[in-house]
MDAnalysis code that builds the backbone (N, CA, C; Angstrom):
import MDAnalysis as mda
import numpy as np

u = mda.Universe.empty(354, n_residues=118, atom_resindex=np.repeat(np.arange(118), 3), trajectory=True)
u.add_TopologyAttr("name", ["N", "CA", "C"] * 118)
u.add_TopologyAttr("resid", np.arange(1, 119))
u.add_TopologyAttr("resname", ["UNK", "UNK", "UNK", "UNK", "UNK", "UNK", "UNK", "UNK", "UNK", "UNK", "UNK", "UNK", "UNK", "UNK", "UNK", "UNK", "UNK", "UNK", "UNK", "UNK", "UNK", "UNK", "UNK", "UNK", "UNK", "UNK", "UNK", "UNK", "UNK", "UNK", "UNK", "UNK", "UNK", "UNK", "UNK", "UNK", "UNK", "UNK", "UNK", "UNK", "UNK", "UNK", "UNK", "UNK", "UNK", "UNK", "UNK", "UNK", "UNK", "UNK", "UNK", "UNK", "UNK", "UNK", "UNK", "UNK", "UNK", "UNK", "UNK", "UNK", "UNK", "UNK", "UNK", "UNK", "UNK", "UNK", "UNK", "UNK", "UNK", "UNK", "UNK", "UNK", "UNK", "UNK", "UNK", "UNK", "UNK", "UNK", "UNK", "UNK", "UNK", "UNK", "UNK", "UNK", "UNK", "UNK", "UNK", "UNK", "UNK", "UNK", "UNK", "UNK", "UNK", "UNK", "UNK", "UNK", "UNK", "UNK", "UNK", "UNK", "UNK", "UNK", "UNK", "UNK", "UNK", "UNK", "UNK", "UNK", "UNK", "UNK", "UNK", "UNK", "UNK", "UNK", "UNK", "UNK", "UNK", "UNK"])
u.atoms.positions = np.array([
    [159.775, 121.062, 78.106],
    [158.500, 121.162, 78.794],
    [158.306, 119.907, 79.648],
    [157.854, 120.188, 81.126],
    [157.910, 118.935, 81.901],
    [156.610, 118.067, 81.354],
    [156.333, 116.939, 81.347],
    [155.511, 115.935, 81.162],
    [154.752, 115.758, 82.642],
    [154.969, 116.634, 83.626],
    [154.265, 115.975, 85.110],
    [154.111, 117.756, 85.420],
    [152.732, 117.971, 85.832],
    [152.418, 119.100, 86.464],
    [152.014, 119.329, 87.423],
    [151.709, 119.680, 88.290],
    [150.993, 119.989, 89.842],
    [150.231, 121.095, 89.409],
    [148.901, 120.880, 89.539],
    [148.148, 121.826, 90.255],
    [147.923, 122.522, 91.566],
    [148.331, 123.789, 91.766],
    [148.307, 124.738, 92.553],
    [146.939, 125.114, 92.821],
    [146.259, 124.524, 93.869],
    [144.637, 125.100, 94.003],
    [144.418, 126.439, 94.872],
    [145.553, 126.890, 95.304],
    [145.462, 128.633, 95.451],
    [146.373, 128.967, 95.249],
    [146.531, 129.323, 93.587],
    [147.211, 130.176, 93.240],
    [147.553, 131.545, 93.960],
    [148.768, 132.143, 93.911],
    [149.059, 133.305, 94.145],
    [149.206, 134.124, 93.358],
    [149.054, 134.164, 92.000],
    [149.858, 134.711, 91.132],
    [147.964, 135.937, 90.574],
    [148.175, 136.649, 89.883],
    [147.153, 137.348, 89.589],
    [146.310, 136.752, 88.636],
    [144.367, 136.259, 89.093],
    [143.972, 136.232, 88.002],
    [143.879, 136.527, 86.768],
    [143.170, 136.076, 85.936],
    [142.338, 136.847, 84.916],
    [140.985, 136.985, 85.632],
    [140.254, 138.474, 85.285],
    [138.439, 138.329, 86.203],
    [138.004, 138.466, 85.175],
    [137.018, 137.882, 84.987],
    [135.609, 138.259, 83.568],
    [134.175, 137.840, 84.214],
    [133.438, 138.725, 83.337],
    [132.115, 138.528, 83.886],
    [131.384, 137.671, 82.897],
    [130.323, 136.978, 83.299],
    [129.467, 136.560, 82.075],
    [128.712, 136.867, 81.311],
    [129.093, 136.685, 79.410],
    [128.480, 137.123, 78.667],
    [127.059, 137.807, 78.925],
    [126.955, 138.992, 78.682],
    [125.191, 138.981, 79.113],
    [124.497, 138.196, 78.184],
    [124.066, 137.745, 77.639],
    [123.310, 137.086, 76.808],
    [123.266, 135.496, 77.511],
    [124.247, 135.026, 78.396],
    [124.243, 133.873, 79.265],
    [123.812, 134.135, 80.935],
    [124.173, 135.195, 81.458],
    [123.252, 135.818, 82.690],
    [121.833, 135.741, 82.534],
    [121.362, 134.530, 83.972],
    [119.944, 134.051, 84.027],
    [119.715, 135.295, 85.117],
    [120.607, 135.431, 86.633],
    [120.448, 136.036, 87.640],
    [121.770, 135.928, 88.289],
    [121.415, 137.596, 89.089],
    [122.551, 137.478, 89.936],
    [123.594, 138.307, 89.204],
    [124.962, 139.009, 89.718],
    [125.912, 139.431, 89.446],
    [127.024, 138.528, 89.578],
    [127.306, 137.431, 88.962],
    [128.504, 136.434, 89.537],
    [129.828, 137.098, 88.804],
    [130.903, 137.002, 89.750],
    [132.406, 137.438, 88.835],
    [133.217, 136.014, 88.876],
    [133.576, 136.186, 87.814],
    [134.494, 134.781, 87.492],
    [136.082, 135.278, 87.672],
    [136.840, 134.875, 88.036],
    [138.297, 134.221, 87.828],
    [139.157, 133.241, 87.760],
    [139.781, 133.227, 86.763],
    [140.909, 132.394, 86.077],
    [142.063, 132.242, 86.317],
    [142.457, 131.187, 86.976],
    [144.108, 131.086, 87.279],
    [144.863, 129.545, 86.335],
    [144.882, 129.936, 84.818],
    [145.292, 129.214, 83.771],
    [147.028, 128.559, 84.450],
    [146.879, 126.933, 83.901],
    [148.113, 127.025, 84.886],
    [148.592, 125.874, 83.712],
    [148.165, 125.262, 82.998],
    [148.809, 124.223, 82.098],
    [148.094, 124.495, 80.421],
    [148.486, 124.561, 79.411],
    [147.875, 124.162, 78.444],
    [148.709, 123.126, 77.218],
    [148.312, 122.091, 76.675],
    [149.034, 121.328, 76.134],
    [148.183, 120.825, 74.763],
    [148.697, 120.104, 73.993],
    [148.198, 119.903, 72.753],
    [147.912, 120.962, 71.989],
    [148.971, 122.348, 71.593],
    [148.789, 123.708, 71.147],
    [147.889, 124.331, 72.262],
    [146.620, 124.437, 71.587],
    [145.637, 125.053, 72.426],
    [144.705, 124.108, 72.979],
    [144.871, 123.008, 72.929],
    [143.809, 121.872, 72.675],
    [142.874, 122.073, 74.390],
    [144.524, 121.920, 75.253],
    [143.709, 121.257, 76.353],
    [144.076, 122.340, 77.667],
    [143.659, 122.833, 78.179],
    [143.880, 123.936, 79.432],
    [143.203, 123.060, 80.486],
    [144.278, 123.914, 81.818],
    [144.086, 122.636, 83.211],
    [143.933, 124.470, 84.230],
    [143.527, 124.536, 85.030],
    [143.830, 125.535, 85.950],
    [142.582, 125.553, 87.269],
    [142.399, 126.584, 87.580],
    [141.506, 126.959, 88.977],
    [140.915, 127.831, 88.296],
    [139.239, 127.683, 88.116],
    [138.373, 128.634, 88.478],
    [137.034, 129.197, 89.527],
    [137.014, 130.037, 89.635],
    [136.143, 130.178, 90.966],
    [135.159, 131.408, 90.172],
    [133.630, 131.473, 90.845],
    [132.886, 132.010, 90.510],
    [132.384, 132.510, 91.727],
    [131.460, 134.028, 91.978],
    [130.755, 133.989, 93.304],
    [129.172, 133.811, 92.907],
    [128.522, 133.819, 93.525],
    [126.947, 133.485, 93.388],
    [126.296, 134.060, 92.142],
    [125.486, 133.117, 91.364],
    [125.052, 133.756, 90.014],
    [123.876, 133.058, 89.530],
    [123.578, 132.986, 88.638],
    [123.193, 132.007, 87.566],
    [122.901, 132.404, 86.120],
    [123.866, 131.633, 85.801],
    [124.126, 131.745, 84.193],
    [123.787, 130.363, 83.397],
    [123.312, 130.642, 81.886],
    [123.591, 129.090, 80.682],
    [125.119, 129.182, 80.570],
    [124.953, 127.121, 80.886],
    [126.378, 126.456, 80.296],
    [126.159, 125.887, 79.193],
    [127.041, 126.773, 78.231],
    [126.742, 125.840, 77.193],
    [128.374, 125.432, 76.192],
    [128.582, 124.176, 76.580],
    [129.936, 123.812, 76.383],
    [129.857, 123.651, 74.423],
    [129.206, 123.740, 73.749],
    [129.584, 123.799, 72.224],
    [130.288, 122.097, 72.105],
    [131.591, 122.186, 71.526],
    [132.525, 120.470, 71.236],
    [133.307, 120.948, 72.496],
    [133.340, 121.527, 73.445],
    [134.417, 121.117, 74.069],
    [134.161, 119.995, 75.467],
    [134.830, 119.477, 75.683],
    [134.362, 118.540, 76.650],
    [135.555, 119.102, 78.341],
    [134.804, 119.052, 79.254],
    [135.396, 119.960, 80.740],
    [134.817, 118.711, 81.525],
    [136.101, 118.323, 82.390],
    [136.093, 117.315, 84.040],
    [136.298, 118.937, 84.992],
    [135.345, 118.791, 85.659],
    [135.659, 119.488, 86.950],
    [135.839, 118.577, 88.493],
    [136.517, 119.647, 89.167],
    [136.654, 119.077, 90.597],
    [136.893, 119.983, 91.825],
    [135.511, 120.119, 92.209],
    [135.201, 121.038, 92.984],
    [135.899, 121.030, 94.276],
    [136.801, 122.071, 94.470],
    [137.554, 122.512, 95.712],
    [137.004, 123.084, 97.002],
    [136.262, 123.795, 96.593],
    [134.721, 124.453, 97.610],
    [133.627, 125.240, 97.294],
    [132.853, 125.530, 98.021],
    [131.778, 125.854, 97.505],
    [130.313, 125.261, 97.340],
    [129.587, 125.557, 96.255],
    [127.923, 124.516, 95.905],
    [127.446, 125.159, 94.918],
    [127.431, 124.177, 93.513],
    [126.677, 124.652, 92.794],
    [126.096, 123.632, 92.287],
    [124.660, 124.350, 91.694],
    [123.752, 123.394, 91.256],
    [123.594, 123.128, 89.479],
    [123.705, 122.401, 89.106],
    [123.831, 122.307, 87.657],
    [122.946, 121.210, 87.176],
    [121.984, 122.266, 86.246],
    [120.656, 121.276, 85.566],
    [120.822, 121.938, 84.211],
    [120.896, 120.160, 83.362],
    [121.136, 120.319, 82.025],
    [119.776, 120.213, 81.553],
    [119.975, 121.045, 80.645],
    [118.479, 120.895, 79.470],
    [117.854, 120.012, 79.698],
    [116.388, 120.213, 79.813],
    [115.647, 118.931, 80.231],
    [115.664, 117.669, 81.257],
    [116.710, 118.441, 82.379],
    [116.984, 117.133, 82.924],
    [116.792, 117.951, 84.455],
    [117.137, 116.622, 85.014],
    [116.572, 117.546, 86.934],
    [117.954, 118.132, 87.390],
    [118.559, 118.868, 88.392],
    [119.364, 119.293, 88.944],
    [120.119, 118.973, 89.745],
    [121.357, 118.782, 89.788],
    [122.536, 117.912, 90.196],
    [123.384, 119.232, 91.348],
    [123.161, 118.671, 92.335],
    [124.363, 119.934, 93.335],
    [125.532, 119.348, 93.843],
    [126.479, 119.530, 93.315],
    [128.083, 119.289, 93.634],
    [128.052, 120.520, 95.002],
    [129.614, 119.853, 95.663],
    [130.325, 120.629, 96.533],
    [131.849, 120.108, 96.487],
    [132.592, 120.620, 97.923],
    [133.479, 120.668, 97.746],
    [133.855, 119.072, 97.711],
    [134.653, 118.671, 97.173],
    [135.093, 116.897, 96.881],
    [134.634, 116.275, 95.873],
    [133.412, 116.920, 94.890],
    [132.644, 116.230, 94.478],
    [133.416, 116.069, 93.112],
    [133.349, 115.429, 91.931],
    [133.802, 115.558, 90.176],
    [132.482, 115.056, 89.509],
    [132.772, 116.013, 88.293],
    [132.094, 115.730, 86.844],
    [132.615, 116.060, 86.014],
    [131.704, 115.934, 84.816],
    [132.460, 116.082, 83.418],
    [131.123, 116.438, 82.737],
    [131.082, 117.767, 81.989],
    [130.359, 118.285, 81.360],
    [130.845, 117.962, 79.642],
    [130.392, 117.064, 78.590],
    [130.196, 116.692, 77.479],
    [130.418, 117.579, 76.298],
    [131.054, 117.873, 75.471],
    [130.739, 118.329, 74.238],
    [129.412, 118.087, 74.086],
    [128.039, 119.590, 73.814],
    [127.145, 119.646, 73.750],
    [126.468, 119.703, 74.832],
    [127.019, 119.978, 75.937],
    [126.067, 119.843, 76.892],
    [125.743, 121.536, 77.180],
    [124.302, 121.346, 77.479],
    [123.516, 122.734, 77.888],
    [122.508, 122.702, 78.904],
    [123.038, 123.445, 79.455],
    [122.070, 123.661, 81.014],
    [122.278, 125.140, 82.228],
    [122.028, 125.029, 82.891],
    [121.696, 126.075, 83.820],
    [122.735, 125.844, 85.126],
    [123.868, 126.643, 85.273],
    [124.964, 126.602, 86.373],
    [124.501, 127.404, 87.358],
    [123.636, 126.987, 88.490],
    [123.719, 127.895, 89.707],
    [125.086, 127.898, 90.965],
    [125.895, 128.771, 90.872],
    [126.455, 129.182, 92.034],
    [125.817, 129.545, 93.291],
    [125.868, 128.608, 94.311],
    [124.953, 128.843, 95.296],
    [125.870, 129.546, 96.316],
    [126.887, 129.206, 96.775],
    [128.260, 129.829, 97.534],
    [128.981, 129.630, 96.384],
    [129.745, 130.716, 96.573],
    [130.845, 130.796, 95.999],
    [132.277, 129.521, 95.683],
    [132.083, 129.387, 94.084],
    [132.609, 128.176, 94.038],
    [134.050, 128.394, 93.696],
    [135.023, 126.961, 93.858],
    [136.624, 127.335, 93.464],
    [136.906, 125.639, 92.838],
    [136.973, 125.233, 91.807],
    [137.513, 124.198, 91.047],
    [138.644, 123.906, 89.841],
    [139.065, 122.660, 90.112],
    [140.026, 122.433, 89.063],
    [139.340, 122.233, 87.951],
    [139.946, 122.832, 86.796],
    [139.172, 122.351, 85.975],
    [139.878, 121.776, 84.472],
    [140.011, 120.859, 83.406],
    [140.334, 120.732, 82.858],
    [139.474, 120.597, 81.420],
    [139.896, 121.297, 80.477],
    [139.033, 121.720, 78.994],
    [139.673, 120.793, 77.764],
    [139.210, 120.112, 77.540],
    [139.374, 119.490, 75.850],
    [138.936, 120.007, 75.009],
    [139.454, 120.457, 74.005],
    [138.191, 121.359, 72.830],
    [138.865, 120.257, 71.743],
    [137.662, 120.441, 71.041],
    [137.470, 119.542, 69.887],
    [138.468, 120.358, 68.330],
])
């Protein structure tokens, strides 16, 4: 297994599409897809591209801790109790083990994203 990976930020290869849980749908019809491209530490840690189109759904990351890095797009993301943060394309964060808040897809978004689970 190589130790050095490249991320491919347009994949060619066929997603996975899923929609969001209903019970996490605030508004909107957003479709998600998944283009899984690394996972290491067993299951620990997944690296890939996901893109969403316009929605708004709860994020609620549980222990896992996610760096994103937005490729294009705008979304607005306000955590519990707190004011609202709008990324675009260039922008990075990192959403916390425990963090909960409100993901608006404003255009249609496409990011790297990398998952630590606890």
């Amino acid at each position: 297994m190589p130790l050095l990976k490249t991320i491919d930020p347009n994949p060619t290869s066929a997603p996975r599409e899923n929609l969001p849980l209903p019970e996490r749908l605030i508004s909107g019809n957003p479709e998600f897809k998944t283009w899984a491209q690394d996972v290491a530490r067993g299951e620990m840690i997944h690296t890939g591209i996901w893109e969403a189109t316009p929605g708004v759904t709860r994020s609620i990351k549980g222990e896992t801790f996610e760096f994103c890095h937005i490729l294009s797009g705008v979304v607005e993301i306000t955590p519990e109790g707190g004011d609202p943060v709008v990324y675009k394309a260039g922008d990075s964060f990192v959403m916390k083990p425990g963090f909960i808040g409100v993901w608006k897809t404003i255009e249609t978004v496409r990011k790297i994203y990398v998952t630590v689970m606890a």
